[in-house]
N, C-alpha and C positions, 0 to 999 in steps of 0.2 A: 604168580604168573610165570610161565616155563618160557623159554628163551627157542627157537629152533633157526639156526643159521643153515641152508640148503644149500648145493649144486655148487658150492666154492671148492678150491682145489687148496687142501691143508699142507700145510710147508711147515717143517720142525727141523732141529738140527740133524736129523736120522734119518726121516723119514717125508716121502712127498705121494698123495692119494688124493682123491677127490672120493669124501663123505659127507652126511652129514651131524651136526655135533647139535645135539640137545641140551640146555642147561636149567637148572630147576637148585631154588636155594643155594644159588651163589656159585655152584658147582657144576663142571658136567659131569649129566649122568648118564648119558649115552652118545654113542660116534656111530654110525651108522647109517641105512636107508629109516630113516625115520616116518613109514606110513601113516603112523597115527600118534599124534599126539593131542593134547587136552585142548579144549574148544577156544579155551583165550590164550592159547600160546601165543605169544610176540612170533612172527615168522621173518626172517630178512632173505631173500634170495640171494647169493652170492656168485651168482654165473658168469664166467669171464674175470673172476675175481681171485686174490689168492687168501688165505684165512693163515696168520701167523699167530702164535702166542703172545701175549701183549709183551710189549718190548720194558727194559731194565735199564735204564741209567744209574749206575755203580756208582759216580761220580756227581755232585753239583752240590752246590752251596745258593742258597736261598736265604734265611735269615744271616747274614754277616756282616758285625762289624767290621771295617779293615779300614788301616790307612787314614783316620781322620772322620768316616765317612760311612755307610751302607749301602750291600747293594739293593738294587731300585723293586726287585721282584718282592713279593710278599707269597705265602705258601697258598693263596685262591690264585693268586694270578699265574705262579709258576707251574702250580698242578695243570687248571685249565689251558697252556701251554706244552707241558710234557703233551696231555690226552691226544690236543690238535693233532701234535705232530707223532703220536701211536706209543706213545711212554705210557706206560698204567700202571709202572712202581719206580720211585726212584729213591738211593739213596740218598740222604744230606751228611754232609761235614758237619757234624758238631762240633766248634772250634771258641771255646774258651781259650783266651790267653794265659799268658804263665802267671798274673795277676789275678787271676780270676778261682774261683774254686769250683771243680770238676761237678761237684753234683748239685748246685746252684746253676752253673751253664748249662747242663744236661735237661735239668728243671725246665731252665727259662726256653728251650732249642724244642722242647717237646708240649712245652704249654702254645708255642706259635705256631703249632701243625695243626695240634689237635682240634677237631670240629672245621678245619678251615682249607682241608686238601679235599680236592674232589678225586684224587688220582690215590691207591697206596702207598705208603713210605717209610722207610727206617731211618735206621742214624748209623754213620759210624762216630765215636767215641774219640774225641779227640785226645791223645793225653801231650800236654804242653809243658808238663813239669812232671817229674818222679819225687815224691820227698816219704816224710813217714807215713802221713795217710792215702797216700793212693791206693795202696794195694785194698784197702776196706772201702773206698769209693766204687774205683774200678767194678770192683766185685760185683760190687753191690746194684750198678749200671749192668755188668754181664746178667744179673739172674735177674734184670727186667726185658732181660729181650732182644740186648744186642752182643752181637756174635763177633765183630771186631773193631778194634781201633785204629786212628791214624796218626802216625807222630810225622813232622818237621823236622828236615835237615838243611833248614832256609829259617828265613826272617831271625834273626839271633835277636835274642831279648823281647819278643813277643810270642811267636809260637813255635821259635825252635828249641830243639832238646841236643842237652850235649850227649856224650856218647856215655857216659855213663849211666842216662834216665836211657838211653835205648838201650842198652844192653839190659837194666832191670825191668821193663817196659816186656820186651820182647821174653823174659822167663816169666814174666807173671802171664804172658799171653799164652804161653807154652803151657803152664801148669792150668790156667784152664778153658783152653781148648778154643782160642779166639785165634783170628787172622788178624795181621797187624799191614795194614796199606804204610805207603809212606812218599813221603815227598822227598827224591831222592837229589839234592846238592853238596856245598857244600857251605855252610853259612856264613865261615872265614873267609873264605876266600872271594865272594860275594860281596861279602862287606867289604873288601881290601880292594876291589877290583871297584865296585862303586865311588870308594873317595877319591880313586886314582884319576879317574873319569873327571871327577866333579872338578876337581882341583885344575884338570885342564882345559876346563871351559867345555866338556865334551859333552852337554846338558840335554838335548833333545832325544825323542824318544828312538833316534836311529842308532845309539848307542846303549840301550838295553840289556840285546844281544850278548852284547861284547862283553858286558859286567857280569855275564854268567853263562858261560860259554858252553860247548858239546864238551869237553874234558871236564870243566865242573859237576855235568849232571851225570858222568860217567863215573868220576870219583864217588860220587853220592853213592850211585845204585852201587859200584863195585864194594864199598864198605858194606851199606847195609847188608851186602847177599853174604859177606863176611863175618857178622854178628847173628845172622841168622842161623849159618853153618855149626857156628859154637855157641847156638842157644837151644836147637831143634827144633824154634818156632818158625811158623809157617809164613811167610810173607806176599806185598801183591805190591808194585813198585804202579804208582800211577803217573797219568799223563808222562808217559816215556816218550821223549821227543826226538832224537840221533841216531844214530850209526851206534858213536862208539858208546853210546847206555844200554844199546840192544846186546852190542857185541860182549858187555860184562853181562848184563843179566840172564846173558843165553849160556856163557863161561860156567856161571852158577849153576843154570838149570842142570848143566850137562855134569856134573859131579854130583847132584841129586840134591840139591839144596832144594826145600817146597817153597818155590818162588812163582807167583802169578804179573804176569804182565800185561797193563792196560795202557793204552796210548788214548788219546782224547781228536774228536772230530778235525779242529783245526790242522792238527800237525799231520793230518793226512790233505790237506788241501789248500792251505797257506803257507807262502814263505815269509822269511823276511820284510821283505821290499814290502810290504803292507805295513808294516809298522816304520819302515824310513821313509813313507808321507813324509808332506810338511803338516807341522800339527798338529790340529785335533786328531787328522784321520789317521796319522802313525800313532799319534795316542789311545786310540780307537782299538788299537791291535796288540799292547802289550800286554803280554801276558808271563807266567813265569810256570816253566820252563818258556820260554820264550821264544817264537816264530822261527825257525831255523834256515838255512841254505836250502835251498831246493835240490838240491840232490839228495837229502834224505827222505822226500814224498815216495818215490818208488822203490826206495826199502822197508819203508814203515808197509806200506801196499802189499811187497811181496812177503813178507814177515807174516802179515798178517791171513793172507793167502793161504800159508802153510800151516796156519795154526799155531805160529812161534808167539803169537800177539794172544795174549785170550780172550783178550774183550776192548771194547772201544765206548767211551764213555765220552764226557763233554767236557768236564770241569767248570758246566753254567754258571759266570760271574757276572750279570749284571749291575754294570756301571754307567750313566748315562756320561754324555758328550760335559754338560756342567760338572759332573767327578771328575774325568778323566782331564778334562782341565788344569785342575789343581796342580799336576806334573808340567805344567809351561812355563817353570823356571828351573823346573831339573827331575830329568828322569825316573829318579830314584822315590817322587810325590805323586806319580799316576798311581790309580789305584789297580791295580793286576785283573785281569778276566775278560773274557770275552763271551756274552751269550750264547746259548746253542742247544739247551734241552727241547726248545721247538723242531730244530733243522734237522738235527742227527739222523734219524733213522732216513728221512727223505733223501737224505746227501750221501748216508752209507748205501742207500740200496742203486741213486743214479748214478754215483761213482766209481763206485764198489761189482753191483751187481750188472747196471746193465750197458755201462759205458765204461769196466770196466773188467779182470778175470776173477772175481769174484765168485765163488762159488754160493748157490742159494741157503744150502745148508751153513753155509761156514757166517754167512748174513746173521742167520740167526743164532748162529750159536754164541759168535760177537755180540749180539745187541742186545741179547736177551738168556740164554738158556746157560751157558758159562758163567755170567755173571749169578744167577739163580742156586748154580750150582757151589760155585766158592763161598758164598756169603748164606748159606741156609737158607734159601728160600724154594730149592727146589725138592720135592716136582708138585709142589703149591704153585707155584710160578716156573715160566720157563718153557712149558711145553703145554702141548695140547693132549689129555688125556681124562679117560674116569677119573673122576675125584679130585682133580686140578682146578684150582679157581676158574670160573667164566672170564679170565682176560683173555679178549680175542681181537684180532685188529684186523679186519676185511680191508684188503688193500687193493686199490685202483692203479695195474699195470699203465692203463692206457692214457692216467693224467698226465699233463703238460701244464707246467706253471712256473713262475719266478718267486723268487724271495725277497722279501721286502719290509724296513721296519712299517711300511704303512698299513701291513693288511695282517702283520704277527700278532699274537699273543699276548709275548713276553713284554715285560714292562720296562719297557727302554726304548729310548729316540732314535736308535741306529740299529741294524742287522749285522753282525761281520761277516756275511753271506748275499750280501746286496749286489741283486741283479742277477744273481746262481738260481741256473734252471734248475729242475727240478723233472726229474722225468717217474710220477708214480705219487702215489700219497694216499691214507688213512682213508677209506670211503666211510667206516662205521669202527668204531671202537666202545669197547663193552669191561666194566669193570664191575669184576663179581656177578655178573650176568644181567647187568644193566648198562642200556645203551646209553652213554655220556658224549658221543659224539658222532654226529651225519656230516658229509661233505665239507669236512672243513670246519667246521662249524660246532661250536659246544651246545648243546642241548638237555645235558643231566643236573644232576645233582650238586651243588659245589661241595658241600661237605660228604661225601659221600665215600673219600679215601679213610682208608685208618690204619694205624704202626700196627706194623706187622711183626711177632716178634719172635725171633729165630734164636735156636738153640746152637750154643759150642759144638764145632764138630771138627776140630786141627787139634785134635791132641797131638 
């Protein structure tokens, strides 16, 4: 049965028209006045509506160890969560530790997906150690499907890498043809800056911050875009959260390093002072790169405005109020993340687009079409076009609503967006040319996503 979505007004990062887009096996096969089509076509009118390309989360973690502990999503409930909130592909962190062997993790991160996403999904490729077999693991993970990895310049002795697994890391990404993300600090100095803390009784989660500060995540990013430079491989620095991590990674862009930058939801509309609660509720907020000064929200904004930022992602880490607990005798034991694969796209477009200078194209090229682009999956994904998957997300300009963990998704006892209006939201969302979600509301298939698997293309 053929799919025909009418009278909506299509929005892509180029391009803004009112058509209509017909879709038949998974695909559209026609954009146009569509007169006639087949007698049991699904029809959805979309009048006063706008029709985006289904939105890309680059960024989230779903199955994860960490810390003791896992986060609370499972891949049914975080899929039916991305859909809600207009996500119809997202990446996962594949993140074996340095204990662990790469293609047994890999195994294990891809047996928890499969059959149990209702949304599409990839992986990135975590590498946590460089030793003598990696490069035939590696490989061997690229020619299943996935196109890049992400190494740690954090957590020392679980999944970070010293500089010499990045430096081999990043030529074997070079040679063949993979983007390599990365978590840009510094893990010395982390570590140094934590006991110094602990040691002075300075244990609650308003002291975070301070153990890993704007010059640490600067030092991060300005290394990596330096190992890049003398590797020729291509990188994408994620959840970039400062002033001065922008002000290196734009240093880099500008002598022509192939550097991509993602910043993640929060650091666009939380400061600090959210995590120096008393508590649970400042424990509720830590996250690493960590909540920053508010004087960096309207440079991340204008950065991002300009096109310096090329995507916005989440870093979805759910940890319930019982996790984030465990840090009530010292900082350095809450477990990091903050939910948001629900919220994103609703909070970029009320903040961003229409409460804010936002441009609508620039909307989607952030949230969707960029991200598509770096990572192999476009123009499969990304836009709206012939021969482009049926992800389409009909979106209701005129909704009004609040955020709340009581009426989400995601599977967790707290929102980090509780009480944030919401001006717009998902009327219909369609994956592969089937409707998975009316008003809010999940209505499809759960299993009904599946890995998508993308070829090398950063030589």
């Amino acid at each position: 049965m053929g799919l025909l979505i009418k009278n909506g007004e299509i929005v892509t990062g180029d391009a803004r028209y009112r058509a209509d887009i017909y879709a038949e096996g998974e695909t559209i096969t026609r954009i146009g006045d569509d007169r006639e089509v087949p007698p049991d076509t699904e029809v959805i009118d979309a009048t006063g509506k706008l029709v985006f390309p289904g939105f890309i989360d680059p960024h989230v973690h779903v199955y994860l160890p960490f810390m003791g502990t896992f986060a609370k999503d499972t891949h049914e409930t975080a899929s039916v969560a991305a859909l809600v909130g207009g996500t119809t592909t997202f990446i996962e962190m594949c993140c074996p530790s340095r204990l662990d062997d790469p293609l047994e993790g890999y195994s294990l991160w891809k047996s928890k997906a499969e059959a149990n996403c209702a949304c599409d999904y990839s992986f990135h490729m975590s590498v946590t150690k460089f030793d003598d077999s990696s490069e035939s693991q590696l490989s061997e993970i690229v020619a299943d499907g996935i196109n890049s990895f992400k190494i740690f310049l954090s957590y020392k002795g679980f999944f970070g890498v010293e500089d010499a697994e990045m430096y081999e890391t990043l030529k074997l990404a070079k040679k063949l043809g993979v983007v390599v993300t990365a978590h840009c600090e510094n893990a010395e100095l982390v570590s140094r800056l934590q006991a110094k803390l602990i040691a002075e009784s300075k244990t609650g989660p308003e002291w975070h911050e301070a153990s890993r500060p704007e010059s640490v995540e600067a030092e991060g990013t300005g290394r990596f875009a330096t190992f890049l430079e003398n590797t020729g491989a291509t990188g994408y620095v994620v959840h970039l959260s400062c002033k001065p991590a922008l002000d290196a990674a734009m240093a880099a862009k500008m002598k022509g390093t192939k550097l991509f930058i993602e910043s993640v939801l929060p650091h666009f509309l939380l400061d600090k002072t959210y995590a120096e609660r008393e508590g649970v509720e400042g424990m509720k907020h830590v996250m690493s790169p960590p909540l920053r000064d508010r004087r960096n929200l309207d440079i991340l904004w204008k950065a991002l405005e300009a096109g310096f930022i090329d995507t916005v992602g989440t870093d979805h880490c759910p940890f319930d109020t019982g996790q984030k607990i465990m840090g009530k005798d010292a900082f350095t034991m809450i477990p990091n993340g903050i939910p948001g694969l629900e919220d994103r796209v609703n909070l970029l477009y009320t903040y961003g687009c229409r409460r804010g200078n936002l441009d609508l194209h620039r909307f989607v090229d952030a949230a969707s079409t960029n991200a598509a682009k770096i990572f192999g999956l476009f123009p499969r994904k990304g836009t709206i076009a012939v021969g482009s998957d049926a992800d389409l997300v009909i979106f209701d300009p005129n909704y009004r609503g609040v955020l709340s963990a009581k009426t989400q998704y995601t599977n967790n006892d707290y929102n980090g967006f509780e009480g944030v209006e919401i001006d717009g939201r998902a009327s219909v969302v369609t994956v592969r040319g089937v409707v998975q979600v009316v008003d809010g509301k999940f209505v499809g298939e759960k299993g009904r996503g599946k890995m998508i698997k993308r070829e090398p293309i950063h030589f």
